[in-house]
N, CA, C and O of each residue as an XYZ file, in Angstrom:
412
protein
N     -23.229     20.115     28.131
C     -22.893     20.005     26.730
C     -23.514     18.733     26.178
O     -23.267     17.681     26.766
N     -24.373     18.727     24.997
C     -24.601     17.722     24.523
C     -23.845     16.924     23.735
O     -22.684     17.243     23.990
N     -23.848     15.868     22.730
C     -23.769     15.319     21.772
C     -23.399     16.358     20.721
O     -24.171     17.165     20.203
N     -22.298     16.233     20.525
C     -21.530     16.868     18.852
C     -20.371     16.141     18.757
O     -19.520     15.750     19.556
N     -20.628     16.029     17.123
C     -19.631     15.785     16.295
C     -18.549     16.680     15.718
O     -19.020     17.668     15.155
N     -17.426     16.611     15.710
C     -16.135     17.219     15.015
C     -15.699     16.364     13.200
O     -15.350     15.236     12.850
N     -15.964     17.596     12.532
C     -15.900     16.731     11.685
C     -14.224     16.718     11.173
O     -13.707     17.818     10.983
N     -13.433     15.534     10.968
C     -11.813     15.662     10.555
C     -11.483     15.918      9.209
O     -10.761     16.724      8.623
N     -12.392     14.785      8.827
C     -11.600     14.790      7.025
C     -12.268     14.108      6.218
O     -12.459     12.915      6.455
N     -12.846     14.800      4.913
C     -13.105     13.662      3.647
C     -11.965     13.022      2.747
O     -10.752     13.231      2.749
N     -12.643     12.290      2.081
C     -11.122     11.576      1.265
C     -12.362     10.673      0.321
O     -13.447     10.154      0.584
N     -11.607     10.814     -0.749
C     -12.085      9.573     -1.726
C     -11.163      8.606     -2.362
O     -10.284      8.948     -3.153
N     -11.417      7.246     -1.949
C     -10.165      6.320     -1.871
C     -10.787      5.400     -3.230
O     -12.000      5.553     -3.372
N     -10.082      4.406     -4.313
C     -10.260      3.833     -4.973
C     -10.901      2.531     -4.489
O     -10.136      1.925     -3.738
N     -11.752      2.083     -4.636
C     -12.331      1.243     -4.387
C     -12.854     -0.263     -5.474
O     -12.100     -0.014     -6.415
N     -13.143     -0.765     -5.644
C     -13.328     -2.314     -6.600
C     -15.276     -1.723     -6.735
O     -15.907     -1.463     -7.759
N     -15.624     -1.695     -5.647
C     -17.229     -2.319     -6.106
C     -17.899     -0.595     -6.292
O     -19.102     -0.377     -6.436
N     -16.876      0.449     -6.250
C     -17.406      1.656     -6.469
C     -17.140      2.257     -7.693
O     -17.581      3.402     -7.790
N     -16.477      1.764     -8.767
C     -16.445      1.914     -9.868
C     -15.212      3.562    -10.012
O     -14.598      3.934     -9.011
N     -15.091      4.215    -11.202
C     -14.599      5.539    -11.305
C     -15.213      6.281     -9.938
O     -14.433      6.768     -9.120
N     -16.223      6.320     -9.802
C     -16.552      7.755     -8.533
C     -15.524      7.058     -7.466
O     -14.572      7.799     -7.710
N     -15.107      6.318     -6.627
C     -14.229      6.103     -5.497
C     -15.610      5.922     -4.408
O     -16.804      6.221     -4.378
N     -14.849      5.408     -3.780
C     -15.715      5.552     -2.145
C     -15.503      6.607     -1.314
O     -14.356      6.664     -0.870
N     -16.223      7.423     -0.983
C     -15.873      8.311     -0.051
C     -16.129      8.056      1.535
O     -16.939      7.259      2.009
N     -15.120      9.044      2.345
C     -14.739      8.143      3.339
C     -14.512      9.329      4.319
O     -13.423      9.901      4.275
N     -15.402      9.714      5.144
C     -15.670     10.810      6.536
C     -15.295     10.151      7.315
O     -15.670      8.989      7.476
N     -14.065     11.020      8.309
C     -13.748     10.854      9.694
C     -14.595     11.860     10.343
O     -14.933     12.923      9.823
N     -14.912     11.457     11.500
C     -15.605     12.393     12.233
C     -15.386     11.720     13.932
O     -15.629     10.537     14.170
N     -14.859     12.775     15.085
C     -14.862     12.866     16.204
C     -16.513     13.405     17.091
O     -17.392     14.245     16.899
N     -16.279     12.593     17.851
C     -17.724     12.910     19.171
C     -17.511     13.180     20.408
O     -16.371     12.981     20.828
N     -18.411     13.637     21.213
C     -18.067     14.539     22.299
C     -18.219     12.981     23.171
O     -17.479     13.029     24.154
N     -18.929     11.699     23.087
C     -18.478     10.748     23.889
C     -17.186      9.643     23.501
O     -17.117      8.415     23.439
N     -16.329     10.637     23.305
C     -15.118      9.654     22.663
C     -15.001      8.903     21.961
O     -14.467      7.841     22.282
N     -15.546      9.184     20.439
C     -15.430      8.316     19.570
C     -15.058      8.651     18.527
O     -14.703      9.823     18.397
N     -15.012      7.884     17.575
C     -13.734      7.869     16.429
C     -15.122      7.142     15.798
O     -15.767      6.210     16.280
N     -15.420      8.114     14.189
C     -16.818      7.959     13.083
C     -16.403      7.837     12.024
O     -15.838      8.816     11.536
N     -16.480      6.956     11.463
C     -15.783      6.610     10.174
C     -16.965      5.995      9.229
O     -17.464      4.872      9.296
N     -17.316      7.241      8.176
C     -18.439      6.880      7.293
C     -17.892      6.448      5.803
O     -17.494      7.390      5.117
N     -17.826      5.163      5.234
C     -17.782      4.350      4.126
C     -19.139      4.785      3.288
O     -20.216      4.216      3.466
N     -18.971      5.741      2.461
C     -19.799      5.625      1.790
C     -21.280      5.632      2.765
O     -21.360      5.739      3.988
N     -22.014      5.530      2.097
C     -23.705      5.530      2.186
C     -24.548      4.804      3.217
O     -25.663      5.001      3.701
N     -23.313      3.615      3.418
C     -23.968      1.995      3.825
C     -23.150      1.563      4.962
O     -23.651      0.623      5.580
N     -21.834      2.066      5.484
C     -21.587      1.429      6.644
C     -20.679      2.599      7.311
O     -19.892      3.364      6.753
N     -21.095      2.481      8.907
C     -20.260      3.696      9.575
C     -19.558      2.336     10.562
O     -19.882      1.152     10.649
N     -18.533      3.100     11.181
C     -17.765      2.676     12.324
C     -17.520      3.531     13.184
O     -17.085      4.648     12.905
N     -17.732      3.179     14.198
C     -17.747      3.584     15.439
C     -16.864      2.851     16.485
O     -17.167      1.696     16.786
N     -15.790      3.451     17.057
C     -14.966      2.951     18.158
C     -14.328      3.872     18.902
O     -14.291      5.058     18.572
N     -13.903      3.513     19.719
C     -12.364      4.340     20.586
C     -11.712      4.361     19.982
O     -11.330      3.763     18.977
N     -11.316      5.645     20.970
C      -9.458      5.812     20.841
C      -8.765      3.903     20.323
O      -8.571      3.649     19.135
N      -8.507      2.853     21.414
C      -8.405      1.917     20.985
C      -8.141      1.435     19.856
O      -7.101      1.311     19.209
N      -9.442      1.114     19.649
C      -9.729      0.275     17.767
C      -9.284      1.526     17.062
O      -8.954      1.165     15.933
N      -9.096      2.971     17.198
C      -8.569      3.692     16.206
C      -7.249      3.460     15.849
O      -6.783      3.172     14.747
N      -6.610      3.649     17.104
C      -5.176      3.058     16.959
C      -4.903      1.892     16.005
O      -4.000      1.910     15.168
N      -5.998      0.582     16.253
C      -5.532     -0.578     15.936
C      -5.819     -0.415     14.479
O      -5.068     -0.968     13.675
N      -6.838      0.292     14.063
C      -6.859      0.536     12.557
C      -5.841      1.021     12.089
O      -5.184      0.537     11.167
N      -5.548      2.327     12.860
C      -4.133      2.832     12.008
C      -3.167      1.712     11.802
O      -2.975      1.381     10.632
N      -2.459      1.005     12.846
C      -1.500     -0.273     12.601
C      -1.701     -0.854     12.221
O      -0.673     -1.504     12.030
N      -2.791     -1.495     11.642
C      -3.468     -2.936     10.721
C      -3.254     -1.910      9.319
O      -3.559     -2.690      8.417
N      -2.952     -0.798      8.757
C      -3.408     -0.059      7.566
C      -1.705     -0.001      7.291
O      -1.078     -0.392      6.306
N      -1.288      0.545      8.361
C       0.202      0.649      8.120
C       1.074     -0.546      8.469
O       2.231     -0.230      8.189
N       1.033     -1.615      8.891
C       1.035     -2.764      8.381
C       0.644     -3.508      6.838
O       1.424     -4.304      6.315
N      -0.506     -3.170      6.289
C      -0.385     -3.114      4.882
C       0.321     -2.362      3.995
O       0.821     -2.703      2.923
N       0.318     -1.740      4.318
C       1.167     -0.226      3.405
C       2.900     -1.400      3.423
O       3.484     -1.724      2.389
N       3.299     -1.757      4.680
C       4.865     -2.076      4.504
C       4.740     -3.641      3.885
O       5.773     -4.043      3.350
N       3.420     -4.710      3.896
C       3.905     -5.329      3.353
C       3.440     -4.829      1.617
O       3.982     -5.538      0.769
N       2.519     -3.713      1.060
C       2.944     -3.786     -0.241
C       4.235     -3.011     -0.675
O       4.651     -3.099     -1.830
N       4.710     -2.431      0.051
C       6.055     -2.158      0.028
C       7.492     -3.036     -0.104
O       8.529     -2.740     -0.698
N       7.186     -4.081      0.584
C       7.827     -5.434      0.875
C       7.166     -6.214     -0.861
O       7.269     -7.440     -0.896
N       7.013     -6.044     -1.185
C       6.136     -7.044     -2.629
C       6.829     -6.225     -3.770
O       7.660     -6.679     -4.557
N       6.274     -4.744     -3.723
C       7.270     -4.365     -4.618
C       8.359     -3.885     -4.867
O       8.907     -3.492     -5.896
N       8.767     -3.985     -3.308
C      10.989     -3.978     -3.633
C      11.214     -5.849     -4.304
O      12.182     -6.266     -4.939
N      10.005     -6.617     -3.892
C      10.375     -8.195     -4.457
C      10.811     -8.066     -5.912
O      11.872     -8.287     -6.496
N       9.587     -7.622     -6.293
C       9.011     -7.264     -7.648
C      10.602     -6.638     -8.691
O      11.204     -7.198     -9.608
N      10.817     -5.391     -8.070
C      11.592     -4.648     -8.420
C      13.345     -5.581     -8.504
O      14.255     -5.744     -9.317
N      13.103     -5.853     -7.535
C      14.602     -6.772     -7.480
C      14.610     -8.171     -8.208
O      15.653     -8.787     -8.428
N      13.607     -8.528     -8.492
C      13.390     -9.902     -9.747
C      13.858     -9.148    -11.083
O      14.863     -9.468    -11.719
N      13.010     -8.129    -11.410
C      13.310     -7.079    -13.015
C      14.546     -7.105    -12.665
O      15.149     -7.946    -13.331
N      15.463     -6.351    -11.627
C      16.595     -5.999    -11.824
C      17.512     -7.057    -11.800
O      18.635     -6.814    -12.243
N      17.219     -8.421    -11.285
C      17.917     -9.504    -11.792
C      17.986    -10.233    -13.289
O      18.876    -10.568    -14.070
N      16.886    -10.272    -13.250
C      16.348    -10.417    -14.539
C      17.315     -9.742    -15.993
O      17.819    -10.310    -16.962
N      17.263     -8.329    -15.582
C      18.119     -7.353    -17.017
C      19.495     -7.801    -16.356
O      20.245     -7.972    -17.317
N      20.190     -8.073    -15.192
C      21.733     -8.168    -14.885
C      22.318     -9.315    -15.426
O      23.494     -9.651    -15.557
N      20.816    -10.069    -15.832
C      21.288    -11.453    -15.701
C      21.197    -11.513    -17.861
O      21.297    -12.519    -18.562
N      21.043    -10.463    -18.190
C      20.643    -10.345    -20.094
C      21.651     -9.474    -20.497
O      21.986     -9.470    -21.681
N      22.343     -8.518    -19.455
C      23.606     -7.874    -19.167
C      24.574     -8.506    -19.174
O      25.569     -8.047    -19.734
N      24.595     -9.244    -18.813
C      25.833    -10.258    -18.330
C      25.743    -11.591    -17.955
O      25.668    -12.172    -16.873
N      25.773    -11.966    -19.240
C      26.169    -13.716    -19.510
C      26.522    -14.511    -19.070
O      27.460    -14.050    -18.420
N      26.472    -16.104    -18.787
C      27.610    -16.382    -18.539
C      27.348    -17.828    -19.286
O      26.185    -18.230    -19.320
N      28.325    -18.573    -19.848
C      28.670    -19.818    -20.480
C      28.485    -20.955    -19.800
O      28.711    -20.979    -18.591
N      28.007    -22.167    -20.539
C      27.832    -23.344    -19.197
C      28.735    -23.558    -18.266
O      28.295    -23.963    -17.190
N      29.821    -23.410    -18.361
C      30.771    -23.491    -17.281
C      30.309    -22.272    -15.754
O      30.728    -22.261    -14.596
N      29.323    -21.409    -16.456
C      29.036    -20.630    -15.328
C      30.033    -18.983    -15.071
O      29.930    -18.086    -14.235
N      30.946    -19.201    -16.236
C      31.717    -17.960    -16.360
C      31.195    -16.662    -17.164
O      30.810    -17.043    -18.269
N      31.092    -15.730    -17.064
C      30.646    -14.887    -17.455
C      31.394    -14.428    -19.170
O      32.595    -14.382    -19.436
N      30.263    -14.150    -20.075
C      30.825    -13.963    -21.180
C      30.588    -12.612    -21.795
O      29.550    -11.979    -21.989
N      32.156    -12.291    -22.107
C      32.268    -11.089    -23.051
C      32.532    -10.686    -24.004
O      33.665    -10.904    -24.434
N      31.699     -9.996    -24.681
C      31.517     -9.918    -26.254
C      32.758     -8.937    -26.641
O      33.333     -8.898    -27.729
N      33.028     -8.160    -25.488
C      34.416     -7.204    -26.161
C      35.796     -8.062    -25.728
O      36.855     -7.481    -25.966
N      35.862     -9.173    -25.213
C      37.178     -9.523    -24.878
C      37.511    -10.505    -26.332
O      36.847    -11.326    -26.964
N      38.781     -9.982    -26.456
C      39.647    -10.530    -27.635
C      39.803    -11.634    -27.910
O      39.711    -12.124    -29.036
N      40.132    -12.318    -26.631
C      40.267    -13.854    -26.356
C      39.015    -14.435    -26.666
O      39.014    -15.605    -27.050
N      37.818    -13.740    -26.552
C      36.712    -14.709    -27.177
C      35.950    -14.673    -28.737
O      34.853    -14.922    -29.237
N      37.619    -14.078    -29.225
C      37.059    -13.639    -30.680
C      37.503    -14.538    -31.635
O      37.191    -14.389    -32.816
């Protein structure tokens, strides 16, 4: 058996220096154990099993910390409105516009 490729999957991912078209992005398997990963026009990768793995965990490692940024994100806003919700007076007590006593 010679040399062949398996091809897995295209995908076009958003990219900065590729403008609206995206970068497109071929996985492709080989009959000497490798893992083909074509970027566009201009750069392939080539590795094992290995470095495939380690890509996947370096990718999904990003994925949780922008996940981690925008529960930050999200929980600042939601302090933010709790804190325009509900008042509180220099003493640090919370103030209410329907209580009688502060009428």
């Amino acid at each position: 058996m010679g040399y062949e490729e398996q091809h897995i999957r295209d995908v076009v991912i958003e990219n900065e220096s590729s403008g609206r078209k995206g970068l497109d992005v071929s996985v492709y398997v080989s009959s000497n154990h490798e893992v083909i990963v074509h970027l566009g026009n201009s750069m392939t990768i080539r590795t094992d099993e290995t470095g495939a793995l380690e890509l996947r965990e370096m990718m999904n490692d990003a994925l949780v910390a922008l996940e981690n940024i925008r529960y930050v994100e999200t929980c600042d806003v939601l302090d933010e409105l709790s804190e325009k919700q509900n008042p509180v007076d220099s003493r640090g007590e919370k103030l209410c516009a329907n209580d009688p006593v502060e009428w």
